[in-house]
N, C-alpha and C positions, 0 to 999 in steps of 0.2 A: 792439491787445490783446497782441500778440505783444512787440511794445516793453516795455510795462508788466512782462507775466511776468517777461521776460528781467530789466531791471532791479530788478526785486521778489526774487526767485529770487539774484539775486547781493548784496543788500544784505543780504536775510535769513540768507544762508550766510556771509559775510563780516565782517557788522557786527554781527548782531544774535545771532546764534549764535556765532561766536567771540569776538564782546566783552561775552558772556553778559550781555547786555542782559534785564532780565526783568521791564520795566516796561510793560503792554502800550503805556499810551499814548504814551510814548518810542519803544516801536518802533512805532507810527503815524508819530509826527512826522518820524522817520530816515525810515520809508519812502518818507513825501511828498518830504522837502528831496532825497534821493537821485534821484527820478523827477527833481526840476525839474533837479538838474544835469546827470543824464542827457539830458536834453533840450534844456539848452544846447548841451552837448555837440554833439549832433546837428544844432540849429541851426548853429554852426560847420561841422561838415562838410560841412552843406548847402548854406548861403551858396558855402565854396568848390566845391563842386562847380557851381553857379549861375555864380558868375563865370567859371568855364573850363570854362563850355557852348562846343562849338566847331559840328561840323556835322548839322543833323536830318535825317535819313530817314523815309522814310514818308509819308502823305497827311495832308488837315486835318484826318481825323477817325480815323486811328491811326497813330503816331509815335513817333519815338525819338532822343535827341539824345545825341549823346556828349560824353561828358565827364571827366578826369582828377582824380584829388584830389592839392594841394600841401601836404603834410603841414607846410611851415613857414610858410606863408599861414595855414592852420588853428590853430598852435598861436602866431602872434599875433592870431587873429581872438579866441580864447580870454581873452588877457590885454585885449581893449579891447572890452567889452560894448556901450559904445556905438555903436560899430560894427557889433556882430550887428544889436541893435535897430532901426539906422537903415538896415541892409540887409532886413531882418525887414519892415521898413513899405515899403520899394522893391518888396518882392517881392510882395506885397498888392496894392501899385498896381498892377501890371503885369501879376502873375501867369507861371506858370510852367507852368501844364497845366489843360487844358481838356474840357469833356465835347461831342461832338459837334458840333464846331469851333467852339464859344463858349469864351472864356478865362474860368477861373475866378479871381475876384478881390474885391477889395474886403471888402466886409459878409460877402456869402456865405462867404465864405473864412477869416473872422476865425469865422464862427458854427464852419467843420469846424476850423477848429484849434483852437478851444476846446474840442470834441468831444472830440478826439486828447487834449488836455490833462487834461479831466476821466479819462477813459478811464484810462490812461498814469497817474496819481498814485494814483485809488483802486485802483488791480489792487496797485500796488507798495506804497501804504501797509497794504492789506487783508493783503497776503502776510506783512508785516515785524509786523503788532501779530498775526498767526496764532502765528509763529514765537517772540514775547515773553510769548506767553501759556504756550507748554508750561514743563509741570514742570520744575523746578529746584533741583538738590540741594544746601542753603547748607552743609550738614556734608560732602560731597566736594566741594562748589563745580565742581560738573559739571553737564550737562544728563542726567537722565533717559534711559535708552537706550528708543529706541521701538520697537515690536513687534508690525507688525501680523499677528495671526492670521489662519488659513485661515478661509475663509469659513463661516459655521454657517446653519443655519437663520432664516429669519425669524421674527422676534419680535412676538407676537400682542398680547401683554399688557404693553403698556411701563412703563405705574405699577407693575404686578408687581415687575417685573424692578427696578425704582430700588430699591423696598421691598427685596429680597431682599437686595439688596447692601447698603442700609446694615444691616439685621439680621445679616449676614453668613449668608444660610441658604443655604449652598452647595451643598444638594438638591433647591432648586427648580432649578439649571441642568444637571439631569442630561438635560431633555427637547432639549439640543444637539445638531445631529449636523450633521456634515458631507457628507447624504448629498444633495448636493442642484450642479445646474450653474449655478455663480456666471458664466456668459457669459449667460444669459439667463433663471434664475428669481429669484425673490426671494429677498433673503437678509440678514443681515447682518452687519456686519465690526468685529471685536472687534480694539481699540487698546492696549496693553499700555504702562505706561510703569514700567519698572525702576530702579531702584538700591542699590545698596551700604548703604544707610543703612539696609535693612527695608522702608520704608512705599512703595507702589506706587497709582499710578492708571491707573485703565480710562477708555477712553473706547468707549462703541456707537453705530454708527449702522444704521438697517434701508435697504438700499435697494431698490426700489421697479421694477421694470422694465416698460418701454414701448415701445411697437414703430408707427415708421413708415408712410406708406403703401408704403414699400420693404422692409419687412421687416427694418430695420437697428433693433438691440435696445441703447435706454440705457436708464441708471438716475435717478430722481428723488432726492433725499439727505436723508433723517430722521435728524436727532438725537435719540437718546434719552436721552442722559448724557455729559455732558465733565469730563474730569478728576474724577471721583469715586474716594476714595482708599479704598485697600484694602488686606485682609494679604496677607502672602507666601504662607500656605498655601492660600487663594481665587485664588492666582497661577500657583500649580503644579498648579492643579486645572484651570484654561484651559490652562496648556502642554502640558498633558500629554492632552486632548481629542483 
């Protein structure tokens, strides 16, 4: 998961935010092809790290083997795919780490790296078509500056609240307050999205909070409204809450 983020997170800031990509399902499709090469990637470094396993310490059932990476082993392991692949299927057969001194290999092995696979492409294509979706300004040909506000009160009546704003009745959200501890009540979080051009989108979502049998306090995540566009003066009427 952590894999995934990282390379979702760096494709989205990179690629899809500086090559103001604003097609969601383009930035899906970058998302994915970016994981899989990320992952090659990783396959390579892997592989080498696998061939210049040297000596293991530890017992059959916790362990640790050391091992060097040859940075110019890697970056021809890189240029001959075939290679990975047919190290990829050695590594399968044989296995490389094991649970409770059984090696793990084979089927089993192909089912968790397809796990990792799936995992690792939707985190990174979810983040990249997230990031192709926000507003986008075609008359300053810039992204929208985003802004998320201080936490307000939870919001009881969400069809309300859609109604008021396309009406623009800007007196129903006088009942706002920020009197309220966004670590542990409910509350929700008002998205700001600006530009130079006039026209502005809000996005709200209520969240929802829940508490363990440890006493450790998150939040469940209600959309109420994405990207619903608004005026400037409905704009400075939330900034200035």
């Amino acid at each position: 998961m952590g894999f995934g983020f990282l390379a979702g997170f760096v494709i989205a800031l990179f690629v899809i935010k500086k090559g103001k990509v604003r097609n969601p399902l383009l930035g899906l499709v970058i998302g994915v092809a970016g994981a899989l090469l990320a992952l090659y990637f990783h396959w390579a470094i892997w592989i080498d790290l696998v061939i210049n396993a040297g000596e293991s310490y530890g017992s059959n059932k916790v362990g640790i083997t050391v091992s060097n990476i040859d940075f110019l082993q890697v970056f021809s392991l890189v240029f001959r795919p075939d290679l990975v692949f047919e190290y990829i299927g050695q590594v399968n057969e044989y296995g490389t780490w094991g649970i409770r001194g059984a090696t793990v290999s084979g089927t089993f092995l192909w089912v968790i790296w397809s796990i990792e696979l799936i995992i690792v492409i939707a985190i990174s294509g979810f983040l990249s078509y997230l990031e192709a979706k926000k507003p986008f300004s075609e008359s300053t040909n810039s992204w929208y500056e985003e802004v998320i506000l201080p936490a307000f009160n939870y919001i009881e009546n969400k069809q309300q609240i859609i109604a008021s704003i396309a009406q623009s009745n800007h007196a129903d959200f006088d009942f706002l307050n920020k009197d309220i501890n966004s670590e542990t009540d409910n509350h929700s979080i008002f998205t700001l999205y600006k530009s130079r051009s006039g026209k502005n989108y809000l996005s709200i979502d209520n969240k929802t909070s829940k508490t363990d049998d440890k006493g450790n306090v998150s939040f469940d995540n209600d959309q109420i409204v994405e990207y619903i566009a608004i005026n400037s003066e409905f704009s400075k009427i939330l900034l200035d809450k």
